[in-house]
MIGUZA-196111 format. One record per residue (C-alpha): residue number from 1; residue in one letter; y, z, x. Coordinates in pm, 1 decimal. Each point is the difference from the previous one (the first is absolute). Example, Ala and Ser with C-alpha at 12.3 -4.5 7.8 and 13.67 -1.06 7.14 Angstrom:
<pt n="1" res="A" y="-450.0" z="780.0" x="1230.0"/>
<pt n="2" res="S" y="344.0" z="-66.0" x="137.0"/>
REM end
This chain:
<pt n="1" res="X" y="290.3" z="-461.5" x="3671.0"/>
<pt n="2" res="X" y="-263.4" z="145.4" x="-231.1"/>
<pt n="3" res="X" y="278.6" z="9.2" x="-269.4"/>
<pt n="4" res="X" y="97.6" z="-329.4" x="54.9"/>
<pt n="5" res="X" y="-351.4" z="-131.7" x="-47.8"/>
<pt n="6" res="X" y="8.3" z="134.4" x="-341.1"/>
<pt n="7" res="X" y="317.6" z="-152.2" x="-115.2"/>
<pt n="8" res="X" y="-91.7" z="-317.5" x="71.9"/>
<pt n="9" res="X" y="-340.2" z="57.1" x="-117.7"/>
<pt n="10" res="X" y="199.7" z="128.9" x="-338.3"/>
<pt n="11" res="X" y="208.0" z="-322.2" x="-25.7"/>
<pt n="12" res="X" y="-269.7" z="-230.0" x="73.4"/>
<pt n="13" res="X" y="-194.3" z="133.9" x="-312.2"/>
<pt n="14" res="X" y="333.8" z="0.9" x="-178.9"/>
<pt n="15" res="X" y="65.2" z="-350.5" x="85.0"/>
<pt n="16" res="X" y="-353.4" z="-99.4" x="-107.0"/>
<pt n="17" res="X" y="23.1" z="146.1" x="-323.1"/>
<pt n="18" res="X" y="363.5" z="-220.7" x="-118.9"/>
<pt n="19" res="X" y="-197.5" z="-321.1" x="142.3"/>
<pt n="20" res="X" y="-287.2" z="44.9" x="-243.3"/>
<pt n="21" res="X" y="193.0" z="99.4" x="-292.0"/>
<pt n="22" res="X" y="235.1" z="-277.7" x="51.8"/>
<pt n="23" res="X" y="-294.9" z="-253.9" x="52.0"/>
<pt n="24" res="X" y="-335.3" z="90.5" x="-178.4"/>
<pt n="25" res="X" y="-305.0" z="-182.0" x="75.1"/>
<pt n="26" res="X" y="-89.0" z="-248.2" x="-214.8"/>
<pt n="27" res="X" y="-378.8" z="25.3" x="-137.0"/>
<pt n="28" res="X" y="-221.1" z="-285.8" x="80.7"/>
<pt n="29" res="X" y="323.9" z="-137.3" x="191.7"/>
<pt n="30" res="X" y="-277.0" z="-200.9" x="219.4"/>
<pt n="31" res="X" y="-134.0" z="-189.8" x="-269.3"/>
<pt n="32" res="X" y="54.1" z="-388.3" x="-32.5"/>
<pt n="33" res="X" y="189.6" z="-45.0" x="-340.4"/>
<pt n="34" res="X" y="-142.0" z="-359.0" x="-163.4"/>
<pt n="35" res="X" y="268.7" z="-278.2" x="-67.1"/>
<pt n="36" res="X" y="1.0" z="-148.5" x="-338.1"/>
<pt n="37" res="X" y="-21.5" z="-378.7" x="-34.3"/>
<pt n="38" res="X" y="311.3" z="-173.4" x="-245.8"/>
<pt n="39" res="X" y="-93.0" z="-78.7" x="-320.6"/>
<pt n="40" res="X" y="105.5" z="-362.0" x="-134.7"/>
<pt n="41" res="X" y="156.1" z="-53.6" x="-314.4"/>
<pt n="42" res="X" y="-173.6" z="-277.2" x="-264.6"/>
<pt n="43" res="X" y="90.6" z="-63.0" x="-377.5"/>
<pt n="44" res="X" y="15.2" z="-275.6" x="-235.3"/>
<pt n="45" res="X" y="322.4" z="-209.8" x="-75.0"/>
<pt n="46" res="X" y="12.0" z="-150.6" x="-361.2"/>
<pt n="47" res="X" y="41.7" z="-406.8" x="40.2"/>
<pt n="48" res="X" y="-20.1" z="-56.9" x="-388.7"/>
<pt n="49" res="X" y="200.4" z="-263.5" x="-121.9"/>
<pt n="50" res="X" y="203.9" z="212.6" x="-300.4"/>
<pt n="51" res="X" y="20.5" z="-180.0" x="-329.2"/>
<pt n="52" res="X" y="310.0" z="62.6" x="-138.6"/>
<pt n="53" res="X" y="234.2" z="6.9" x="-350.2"/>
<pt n="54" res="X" y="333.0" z="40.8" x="-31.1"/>
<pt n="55" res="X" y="84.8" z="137.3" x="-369.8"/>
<pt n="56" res="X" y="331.5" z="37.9" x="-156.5"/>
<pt n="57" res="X" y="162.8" z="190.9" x="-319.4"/>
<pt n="58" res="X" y="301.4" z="-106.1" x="-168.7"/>
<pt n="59" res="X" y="217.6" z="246.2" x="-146.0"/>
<pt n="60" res="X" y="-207.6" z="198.0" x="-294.8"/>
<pt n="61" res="X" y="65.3" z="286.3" x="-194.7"/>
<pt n="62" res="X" y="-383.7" z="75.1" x="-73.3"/>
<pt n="63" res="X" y="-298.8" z="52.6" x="172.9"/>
<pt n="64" res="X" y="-99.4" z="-353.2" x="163.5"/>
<pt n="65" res="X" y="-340.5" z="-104.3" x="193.6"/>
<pt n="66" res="X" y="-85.5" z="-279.9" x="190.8"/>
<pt n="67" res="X" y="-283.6" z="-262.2" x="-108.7"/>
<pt n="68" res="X" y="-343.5" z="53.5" x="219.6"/>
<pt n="69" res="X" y="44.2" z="-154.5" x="341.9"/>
<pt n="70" res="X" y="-316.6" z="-113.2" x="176.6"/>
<pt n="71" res="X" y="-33.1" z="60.6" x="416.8"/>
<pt n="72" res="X" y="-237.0" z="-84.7" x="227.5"/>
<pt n="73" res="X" y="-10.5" z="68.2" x="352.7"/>
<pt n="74" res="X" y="-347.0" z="-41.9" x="225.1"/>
<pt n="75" res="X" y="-28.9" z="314.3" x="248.4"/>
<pt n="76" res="X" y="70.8" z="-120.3" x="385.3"/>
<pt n="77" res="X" y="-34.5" z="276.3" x="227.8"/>
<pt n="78" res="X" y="120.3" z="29.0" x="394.5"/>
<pt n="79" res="X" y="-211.6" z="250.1" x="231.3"/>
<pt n="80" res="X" y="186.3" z="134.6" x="299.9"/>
<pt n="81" res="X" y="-50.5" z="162.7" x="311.8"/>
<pt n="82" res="X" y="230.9" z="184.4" x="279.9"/>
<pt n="83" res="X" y="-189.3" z="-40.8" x="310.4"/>
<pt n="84" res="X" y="111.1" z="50.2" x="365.3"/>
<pt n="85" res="X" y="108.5" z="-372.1" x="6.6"/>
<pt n="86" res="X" y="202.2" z="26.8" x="-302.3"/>
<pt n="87" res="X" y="-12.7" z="-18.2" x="-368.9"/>
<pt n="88" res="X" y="-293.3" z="-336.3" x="-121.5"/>
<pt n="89" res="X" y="-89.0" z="-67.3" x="-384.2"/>
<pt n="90" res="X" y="-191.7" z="-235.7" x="-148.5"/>
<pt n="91" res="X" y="-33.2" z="-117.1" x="-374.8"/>
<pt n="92" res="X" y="-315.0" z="47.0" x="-195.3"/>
<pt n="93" res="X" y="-137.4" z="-159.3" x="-266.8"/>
<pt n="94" res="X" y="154.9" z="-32.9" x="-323.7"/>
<pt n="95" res="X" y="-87.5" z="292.9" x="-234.1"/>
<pt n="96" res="X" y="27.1" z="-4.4" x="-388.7"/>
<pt n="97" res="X" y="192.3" z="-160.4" x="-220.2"/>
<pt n="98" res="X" y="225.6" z="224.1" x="-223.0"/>
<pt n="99" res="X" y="135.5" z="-39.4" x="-291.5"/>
<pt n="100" res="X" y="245.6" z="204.8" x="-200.1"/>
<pt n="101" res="X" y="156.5" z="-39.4" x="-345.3"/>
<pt n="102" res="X" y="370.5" z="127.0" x="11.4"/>
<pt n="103" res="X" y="232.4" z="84.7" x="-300.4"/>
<pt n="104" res="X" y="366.0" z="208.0" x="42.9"/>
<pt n="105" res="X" y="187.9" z="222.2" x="-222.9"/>
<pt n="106" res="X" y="300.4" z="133.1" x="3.8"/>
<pt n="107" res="X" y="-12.4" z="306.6" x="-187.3"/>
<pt n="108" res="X" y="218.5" z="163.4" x="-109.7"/>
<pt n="109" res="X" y="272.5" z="-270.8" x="-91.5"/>
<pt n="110" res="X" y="348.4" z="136.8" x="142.7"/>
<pt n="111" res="X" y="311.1" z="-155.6" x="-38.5"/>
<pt n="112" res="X" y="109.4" z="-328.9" x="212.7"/>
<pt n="113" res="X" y="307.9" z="-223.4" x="-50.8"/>
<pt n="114" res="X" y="-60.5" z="-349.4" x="-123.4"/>
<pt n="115" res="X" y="27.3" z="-149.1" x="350.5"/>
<pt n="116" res="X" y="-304.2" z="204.9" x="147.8"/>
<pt n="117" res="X" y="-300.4" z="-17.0" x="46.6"/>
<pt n="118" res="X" y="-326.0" z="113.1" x="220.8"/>
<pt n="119" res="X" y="-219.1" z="-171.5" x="229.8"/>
<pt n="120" res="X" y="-321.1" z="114.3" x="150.4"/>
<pt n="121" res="X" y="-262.4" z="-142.6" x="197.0"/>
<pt n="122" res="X" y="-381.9" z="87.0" x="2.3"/>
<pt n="123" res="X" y="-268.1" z="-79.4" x="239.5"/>
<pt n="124" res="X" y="-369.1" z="4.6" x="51.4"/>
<pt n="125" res="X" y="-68.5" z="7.6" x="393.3"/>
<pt n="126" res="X" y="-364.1" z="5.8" x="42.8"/>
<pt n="127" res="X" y="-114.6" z="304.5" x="-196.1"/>
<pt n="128" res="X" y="380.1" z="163.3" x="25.2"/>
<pt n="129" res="X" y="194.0" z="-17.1" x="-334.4"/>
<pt n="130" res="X" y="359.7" z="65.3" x="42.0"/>
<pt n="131" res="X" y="377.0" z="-41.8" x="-175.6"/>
<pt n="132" res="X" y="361.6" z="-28.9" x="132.7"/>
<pt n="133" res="X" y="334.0" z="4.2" x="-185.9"/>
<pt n="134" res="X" y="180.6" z="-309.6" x="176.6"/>
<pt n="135" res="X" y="340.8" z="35.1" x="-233.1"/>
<pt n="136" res="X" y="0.9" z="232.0" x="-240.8"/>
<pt n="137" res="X" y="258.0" z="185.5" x="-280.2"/>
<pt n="138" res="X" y="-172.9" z="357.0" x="91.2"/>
<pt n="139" res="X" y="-182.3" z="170.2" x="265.2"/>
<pt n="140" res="X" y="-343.3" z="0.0" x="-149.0"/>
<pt n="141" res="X" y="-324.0" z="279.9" x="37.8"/>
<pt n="142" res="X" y="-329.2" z="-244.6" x="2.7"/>
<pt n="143" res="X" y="-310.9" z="125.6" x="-129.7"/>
<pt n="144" res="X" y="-291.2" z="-167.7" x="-91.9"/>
<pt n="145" res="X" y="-290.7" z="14.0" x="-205.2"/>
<pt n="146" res="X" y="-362.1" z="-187.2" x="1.4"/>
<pt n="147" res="X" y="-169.9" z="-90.0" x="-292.0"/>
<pt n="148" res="X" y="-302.1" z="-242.4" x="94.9"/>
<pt n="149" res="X" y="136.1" z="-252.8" x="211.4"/>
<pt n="150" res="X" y="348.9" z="36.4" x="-127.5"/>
<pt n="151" res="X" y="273.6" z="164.8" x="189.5"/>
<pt n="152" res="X" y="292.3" z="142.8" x="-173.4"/>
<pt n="153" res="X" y="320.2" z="82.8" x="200.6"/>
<pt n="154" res="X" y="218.6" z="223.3" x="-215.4"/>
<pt n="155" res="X" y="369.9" z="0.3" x="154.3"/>
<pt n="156" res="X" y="201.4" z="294.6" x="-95.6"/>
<pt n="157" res="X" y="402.6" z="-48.3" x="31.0"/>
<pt n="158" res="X" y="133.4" z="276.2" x="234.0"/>
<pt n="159" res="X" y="341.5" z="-57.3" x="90.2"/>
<pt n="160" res="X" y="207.7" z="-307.6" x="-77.6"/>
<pt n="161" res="X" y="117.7" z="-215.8" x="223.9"/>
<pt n="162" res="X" y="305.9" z="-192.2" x="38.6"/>
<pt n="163" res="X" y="-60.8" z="-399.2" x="6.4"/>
<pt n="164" res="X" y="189.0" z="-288.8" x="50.9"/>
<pt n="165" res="X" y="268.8" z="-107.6" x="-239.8"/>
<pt n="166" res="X" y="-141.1" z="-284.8" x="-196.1"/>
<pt n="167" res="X" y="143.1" z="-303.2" x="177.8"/>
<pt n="168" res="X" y="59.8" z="-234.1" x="-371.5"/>
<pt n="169" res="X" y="167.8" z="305.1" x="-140.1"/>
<pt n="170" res="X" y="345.7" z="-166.3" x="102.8"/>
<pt n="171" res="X" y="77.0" z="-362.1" x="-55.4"/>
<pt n="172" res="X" y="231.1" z="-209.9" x="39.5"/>
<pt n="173" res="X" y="172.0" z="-203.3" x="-340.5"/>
<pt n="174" res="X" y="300.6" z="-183.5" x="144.2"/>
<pt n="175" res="X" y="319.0" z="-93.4" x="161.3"/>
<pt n="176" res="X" y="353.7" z="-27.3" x="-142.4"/>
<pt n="177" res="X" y="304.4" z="-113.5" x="158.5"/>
<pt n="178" res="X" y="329.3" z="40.6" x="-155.2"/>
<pt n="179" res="X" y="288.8" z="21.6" x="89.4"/>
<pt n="180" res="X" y="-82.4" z="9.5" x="427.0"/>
<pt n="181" res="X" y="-249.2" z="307.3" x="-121.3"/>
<pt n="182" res="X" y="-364.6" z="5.1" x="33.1"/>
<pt n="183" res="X" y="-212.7" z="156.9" x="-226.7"/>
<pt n="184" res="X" y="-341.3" z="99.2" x="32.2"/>
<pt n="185" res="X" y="-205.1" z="112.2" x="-316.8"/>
<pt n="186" res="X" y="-349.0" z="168.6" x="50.4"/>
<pt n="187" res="X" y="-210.2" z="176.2" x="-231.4"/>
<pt n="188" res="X" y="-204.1" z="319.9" x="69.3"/>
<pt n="189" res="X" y="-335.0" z="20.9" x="-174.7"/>
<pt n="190" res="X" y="-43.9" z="376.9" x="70.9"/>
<pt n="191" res="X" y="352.7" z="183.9" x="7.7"/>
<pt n="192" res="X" y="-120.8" z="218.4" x="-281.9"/>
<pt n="193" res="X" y="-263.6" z="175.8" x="244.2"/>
<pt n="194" res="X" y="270.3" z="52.1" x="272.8"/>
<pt n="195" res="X" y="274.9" z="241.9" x="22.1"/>
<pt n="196" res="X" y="110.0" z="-53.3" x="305.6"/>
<pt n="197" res="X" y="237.0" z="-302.8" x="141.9"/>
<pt n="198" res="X" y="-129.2" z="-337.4" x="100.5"/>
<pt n="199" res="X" y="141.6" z="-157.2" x="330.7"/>
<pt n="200" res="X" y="51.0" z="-393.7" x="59.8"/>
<pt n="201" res="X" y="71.1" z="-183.8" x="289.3"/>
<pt n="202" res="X" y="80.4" z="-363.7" x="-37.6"/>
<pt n="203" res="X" y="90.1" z="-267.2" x="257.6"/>
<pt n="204" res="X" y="191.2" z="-279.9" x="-89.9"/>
<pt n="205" res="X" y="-94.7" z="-396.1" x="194.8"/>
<pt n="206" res="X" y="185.0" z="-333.3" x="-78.2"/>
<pt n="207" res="X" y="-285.3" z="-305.7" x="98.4"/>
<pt n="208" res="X" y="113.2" z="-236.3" x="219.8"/>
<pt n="209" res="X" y="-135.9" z="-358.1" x="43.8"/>
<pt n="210" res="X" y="-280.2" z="-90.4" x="190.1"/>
<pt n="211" res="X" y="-110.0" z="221.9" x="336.5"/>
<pt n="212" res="X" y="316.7" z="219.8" x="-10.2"/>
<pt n="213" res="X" y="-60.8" z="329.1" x="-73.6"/>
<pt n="214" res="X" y="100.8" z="130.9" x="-332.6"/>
<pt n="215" res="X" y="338.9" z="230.0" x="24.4"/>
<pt n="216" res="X" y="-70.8" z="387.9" x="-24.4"/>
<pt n="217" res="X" y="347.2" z="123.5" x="-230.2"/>
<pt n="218" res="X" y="-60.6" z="352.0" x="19.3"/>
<pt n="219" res="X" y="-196.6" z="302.5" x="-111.2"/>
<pt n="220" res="X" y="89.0" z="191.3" x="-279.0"/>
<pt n="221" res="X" y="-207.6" z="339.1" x="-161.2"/>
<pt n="222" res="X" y="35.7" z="132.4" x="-342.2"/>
<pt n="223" res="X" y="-136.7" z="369.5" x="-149.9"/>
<pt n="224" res="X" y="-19.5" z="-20.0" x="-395.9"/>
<pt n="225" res="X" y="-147.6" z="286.8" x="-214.7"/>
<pt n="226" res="X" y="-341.7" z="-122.6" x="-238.1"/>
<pt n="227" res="X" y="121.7" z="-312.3" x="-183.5"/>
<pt n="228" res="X" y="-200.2" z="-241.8" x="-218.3"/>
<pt n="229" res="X" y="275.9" z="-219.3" x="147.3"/>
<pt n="230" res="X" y="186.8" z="-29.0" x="286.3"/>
<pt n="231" res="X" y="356.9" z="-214.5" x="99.5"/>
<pt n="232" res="X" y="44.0" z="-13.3" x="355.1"/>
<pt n="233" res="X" y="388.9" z="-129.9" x="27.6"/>
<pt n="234" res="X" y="89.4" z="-142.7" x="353.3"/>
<pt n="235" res="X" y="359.9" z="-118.9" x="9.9"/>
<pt n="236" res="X" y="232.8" z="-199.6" x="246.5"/>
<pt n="237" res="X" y="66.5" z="324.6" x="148.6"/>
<pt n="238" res="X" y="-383.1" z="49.3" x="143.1"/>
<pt n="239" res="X" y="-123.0" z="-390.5" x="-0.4"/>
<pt n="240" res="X" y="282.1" z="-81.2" x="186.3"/>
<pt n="241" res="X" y="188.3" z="-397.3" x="-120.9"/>
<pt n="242" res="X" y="-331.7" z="-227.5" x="-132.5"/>
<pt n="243" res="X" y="45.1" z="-351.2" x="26.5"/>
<pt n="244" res="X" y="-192.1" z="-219.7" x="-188.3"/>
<pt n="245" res="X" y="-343.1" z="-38.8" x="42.0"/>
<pt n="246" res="X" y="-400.5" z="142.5" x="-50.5"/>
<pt n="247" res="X" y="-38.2" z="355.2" x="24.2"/>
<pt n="248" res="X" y="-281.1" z="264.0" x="-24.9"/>
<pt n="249" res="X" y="-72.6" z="365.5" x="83.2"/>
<pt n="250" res="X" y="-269.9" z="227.2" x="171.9"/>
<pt n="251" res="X" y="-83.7" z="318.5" x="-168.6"/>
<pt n="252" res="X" y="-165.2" z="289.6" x="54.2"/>
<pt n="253" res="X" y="6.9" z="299.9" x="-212.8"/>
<pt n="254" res="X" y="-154.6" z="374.6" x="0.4"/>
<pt n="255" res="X" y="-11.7" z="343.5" x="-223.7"/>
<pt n="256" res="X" y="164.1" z="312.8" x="164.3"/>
<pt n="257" res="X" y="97.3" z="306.9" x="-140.4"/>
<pt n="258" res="X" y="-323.7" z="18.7" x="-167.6"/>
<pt n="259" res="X" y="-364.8" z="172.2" x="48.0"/>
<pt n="260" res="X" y="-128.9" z="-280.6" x="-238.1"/>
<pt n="261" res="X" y="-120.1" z="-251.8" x="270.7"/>
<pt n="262" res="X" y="79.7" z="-97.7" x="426.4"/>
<pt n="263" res="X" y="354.2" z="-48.2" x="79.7"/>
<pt n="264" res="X" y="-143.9" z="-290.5" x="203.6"/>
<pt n="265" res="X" y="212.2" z="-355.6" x="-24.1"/>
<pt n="266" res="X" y="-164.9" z="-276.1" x="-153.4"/>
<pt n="267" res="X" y="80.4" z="-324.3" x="66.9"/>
<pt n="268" res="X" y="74.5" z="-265.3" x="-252.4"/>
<pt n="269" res="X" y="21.2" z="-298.8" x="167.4"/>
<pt n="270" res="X" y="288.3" z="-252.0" x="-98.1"/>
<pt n="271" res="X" y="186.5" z="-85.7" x="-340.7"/>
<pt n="272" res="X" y="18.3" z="-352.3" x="-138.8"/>
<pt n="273" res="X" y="279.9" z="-184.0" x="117.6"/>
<pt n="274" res="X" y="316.1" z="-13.2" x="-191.7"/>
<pt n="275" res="X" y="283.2" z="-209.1" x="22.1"/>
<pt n="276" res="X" y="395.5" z="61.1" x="111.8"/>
<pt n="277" res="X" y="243.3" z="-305.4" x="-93.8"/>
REM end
């Protein structure tokens, strides 16, 4: 009995021991821990009207700068709170009234085909003075410098980048028909700056009289290697018979095979009407 006393008097103590290791006592476990209160946001939104420029550069070979532009802008400012009922701002009075003279250089001068060009556009929002390339024949680096109250953006080509194919560089001369052939003679103001082929599509419409709808012909697509000239021949075999009567086309035409501008089509709208007898 005595012995058994012990053992259990043993393992209690044991037992007593792994519960305190496992589960220390916290110090000043009794005291109340103070909850913090949420803090609300507030800032200012800018309501400025921007005054703003757009400025473009035709192609150039040399360093070119824009004449001084003159913005105003009269500082409107927003205060806003984020309370427990939501966000609430109200305008304040109108601030200053800023003005900013503005010039833009390109520097240095890299080289651009005839067709390109750059466009920027510069604003004065309330004190804020910023630029944006809107279309442009290089990814520029902006910097600017003050002197007085004259702002100088300096934008530094980076990397060229590919632009649309000028839309005037193909046009249109005239129709032949001999023969049952049509032929279609266009001129290409720029084939000396491509290398690669040049794709057109052309649909061909006879008009009708009054409301009826003009008859579509057919489509037809040409690819023709960089030509000061072109003669687009569409015989019997592709127009099908022609009877007699007014005729025109709808063209389109686009660069591929090339890195010198967007493969993208661009539409030409409709040829003069020609006659078939």
């Amino acid at each position: 009995m005595y012995r058994l006393m012990i053992f259990f008097l043993c393992c209690g103590f044991h037992i007593s021991g792994f519960a305190q290791s496992e589960i220390p006592k916290v110090p000043n476990s009794n005291k109340k821990i103070s909850v913090l209160k949420k803090s609300y946001d507030s800032w200012y939104n800018d309501m400025s009207k921007p005054d703003c420029r757009v400025v473009g550069f035709s192609f150039t070979n040399e360093i070119i700068q824009s004449e001084t532009i003159i913005l105003k802008s009269k500082e409107q400012l927003e205060y806003c709170q984020e309370g427990k009922k939501g966000i609430k701002c109200q305008s304040l009075e109108p601030g200053l009234l800023y003005t900013k003279d503005v010039r833009i250089e390109i520097h240095p001068a890299l080289k651009m085909y005839p067709w390109e060009y750059n466009k920027f556009k510069v604003c004065l929002k309330g004190k804020n003075l910023y630029v944006k390339q809107i279309e442009t024949a290089y990814n520029y680096k902006v910097s600017k410098s003050n002197i007085g109250n004259m702002t100088l953006f300096i934008a530094e080509p980076i990397k060229k980048i590919k632009m649309d194919p000028d839309r005037e560089g193909l046009s249109f001369n005239s129709v032949d028909y001999k023969n049952e052939t049509i032929i279609l003679n266009l001129s290409d103001k720029w084939s000396n700056y491509y290398t690669g082929k040049t794709e057109t599509k052309m649909s061909l419409f006879k008009e009708n009289f009054w409301l009826l709808k003009d008859t579509h012909i057919g489509d037809y697509s040409s690819s023709n290697l960089p030509d000061d000239l072109y003669k687009i021949t569409l015989s019997t075999e592709v127009t099908g018979e022609l009877n007699s009567g007014s005729y025109y086309f709808k063209w389109s035409f686009r660069r591929i095979e090339d890195d010198v501008s967007n493969p993208i089509l661009i539409d030409k709208g409709e040829t003069p009407v020609f006659e078939i007898k």
